[in-house]
N, C-alpha and C positions, 0 to 999 in steps of 0.2 A: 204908192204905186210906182214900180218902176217900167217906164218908156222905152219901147224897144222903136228904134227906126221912126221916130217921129213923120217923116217925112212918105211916112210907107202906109199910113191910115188905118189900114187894116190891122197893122200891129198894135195899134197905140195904147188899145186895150189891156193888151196883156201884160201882165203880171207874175210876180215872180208864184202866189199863192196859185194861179191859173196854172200855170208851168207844175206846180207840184203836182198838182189835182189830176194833169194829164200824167204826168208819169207814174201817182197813184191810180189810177186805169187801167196803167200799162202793166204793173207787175200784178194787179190786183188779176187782170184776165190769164196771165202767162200762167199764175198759181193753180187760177181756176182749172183749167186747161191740165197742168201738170199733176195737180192733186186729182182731178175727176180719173185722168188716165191710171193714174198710181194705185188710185183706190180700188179698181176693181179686180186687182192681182190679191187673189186667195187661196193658196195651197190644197187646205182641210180645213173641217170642222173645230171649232174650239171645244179642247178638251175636259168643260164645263157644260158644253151643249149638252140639252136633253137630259140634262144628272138631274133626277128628281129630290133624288139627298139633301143636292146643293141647292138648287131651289128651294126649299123648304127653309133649310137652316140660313141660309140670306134673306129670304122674303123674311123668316120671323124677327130677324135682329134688326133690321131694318127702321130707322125713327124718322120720321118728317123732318126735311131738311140733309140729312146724310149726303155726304160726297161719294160717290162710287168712282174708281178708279179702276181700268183690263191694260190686260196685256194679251195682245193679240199678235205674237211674233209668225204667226203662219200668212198675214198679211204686209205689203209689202211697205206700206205705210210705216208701219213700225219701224222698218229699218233706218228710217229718214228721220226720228224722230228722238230725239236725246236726253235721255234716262232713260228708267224702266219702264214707268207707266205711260203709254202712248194715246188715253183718252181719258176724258171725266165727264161726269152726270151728274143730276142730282135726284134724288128722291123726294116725289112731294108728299107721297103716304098712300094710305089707302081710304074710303068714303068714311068707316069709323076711324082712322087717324083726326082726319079733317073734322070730325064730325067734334070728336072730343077735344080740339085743339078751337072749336066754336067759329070754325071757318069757310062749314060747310055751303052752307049760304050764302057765301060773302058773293057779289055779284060777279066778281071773277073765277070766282069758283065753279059758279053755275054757268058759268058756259065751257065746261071740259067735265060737267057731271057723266055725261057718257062715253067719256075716254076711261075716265079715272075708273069708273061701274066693268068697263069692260078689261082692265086691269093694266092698262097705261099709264103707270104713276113715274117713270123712269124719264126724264125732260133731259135731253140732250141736243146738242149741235153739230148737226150734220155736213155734208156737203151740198145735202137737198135743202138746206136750212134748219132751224131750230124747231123739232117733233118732241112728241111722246108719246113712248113707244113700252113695251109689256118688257118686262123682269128677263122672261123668259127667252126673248132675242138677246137682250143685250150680254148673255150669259154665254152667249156663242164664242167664246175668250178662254185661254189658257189660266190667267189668272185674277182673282178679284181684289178691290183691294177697298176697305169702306172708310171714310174718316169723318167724325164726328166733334165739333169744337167742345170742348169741356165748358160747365158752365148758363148752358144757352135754357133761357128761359121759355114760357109758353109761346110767351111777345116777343120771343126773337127769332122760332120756329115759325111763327105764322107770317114776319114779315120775310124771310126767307123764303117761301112756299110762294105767298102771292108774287113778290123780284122776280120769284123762277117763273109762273106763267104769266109774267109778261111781256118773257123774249120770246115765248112759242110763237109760231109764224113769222120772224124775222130771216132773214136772209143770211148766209153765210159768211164770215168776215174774211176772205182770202187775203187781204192786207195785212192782218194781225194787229187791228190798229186797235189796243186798251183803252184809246179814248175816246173812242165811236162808240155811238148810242144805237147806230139804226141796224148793224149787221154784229154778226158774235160768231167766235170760235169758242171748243169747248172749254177752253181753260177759263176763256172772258166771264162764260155762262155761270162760273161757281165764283167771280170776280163780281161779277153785276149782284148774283143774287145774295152773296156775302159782303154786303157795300159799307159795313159797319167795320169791317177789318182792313187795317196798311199792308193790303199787299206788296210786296216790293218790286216791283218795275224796271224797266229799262229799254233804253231805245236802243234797237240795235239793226 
């Protein structure tokens, strides 16, 4: 612990970890703030909206576990954001994905049986928090992009799927912080549910 102004009491508490925690607060609100505002700047539709084509030929290739990657340049988001892909999701499947992957039952499962029935397999991090949400919105994007690790077993799809709903209903990480457990951005959300892989990191 370090001592500020001993003689001042009220200080004597704080800490250099205290001092972070408030100035973690402070950018964490300003984000919030700046990102809530940024995000609701949307030109038009994404040029995927509504394609029944493209729906079909996505939902079919689609495997339990998949990373979905858009590009949504007619939002203003994107422009703030560096590289192409400016969000990611994952895919938890659909009620026979689950069913044959023998997870259907799993008791985390069964409490999102009627998202997933009503075609909400698409688990993403929002700014409202971490939802899941139908095929069909998220497609509201210029471009898609899917990545699937080569290799990955039944048992590594399944622990995949349950990692991903267990951020549902957590809260928004506007800090960006990889090491926090209780809030997630969407990159963190294919970082949490892929916890068997060295992603590479950095503070910055």
């Amino acid at each position: 612990m370090y001592v500020i102004g001993r003689k001042l009491g009220i200080l004597e508490n704080i800490t250099v970890d205290s001092i972070a925690a408030i100035e973690n607060e402070g950018v964490s609100l300003f984000s919030m703030l700046f990102g809530n505002a940024v995000g609701l700047v949307e030109t038009r539709k994404g040029k995927l909206y509504e394609r029944k084509e493209v729906y079909a030929a996505v939902h079919s290739a689609l495997r339990c576990g998949d990373i979905l990657l858009e590009k949504t340049p007619f939002r203003l988001t994107d422009k703030l954001i560096p590289g192409y892909w400016g969000h990611a999701a994952v895919w938890i499947g659909t009620e026979q994905e689950l069913r044959e992957l023998g997870i259907w039952d799993h008791p985390l499962v069964q409490n999102y049986h009627h998202d997933i029935r009503d075609g909400s397999s698409v688990v993403e991090a929002l700014r409202s928090g971490v939802e899941m949400n139908q095929l069909k919105g998220f497609l509201n994007i210029d471009s898609i992009g899917v990545l699937r690790r080569e290799g990955l077993s039944a048992q590594d799809r399944k622990q995949i799927v349950l990692q991903t709903l267990r951020q549902v209903g957590k809260s928004y990480d506007f800090n960006f912080d990889v090491e926090s457990l209780e809030k997630v951005y969407c990159s963190k959300l294919v970082y949490l549910a892929y916890n068997g892989v060295d992603w590479p990191v950095k503070r910055s």
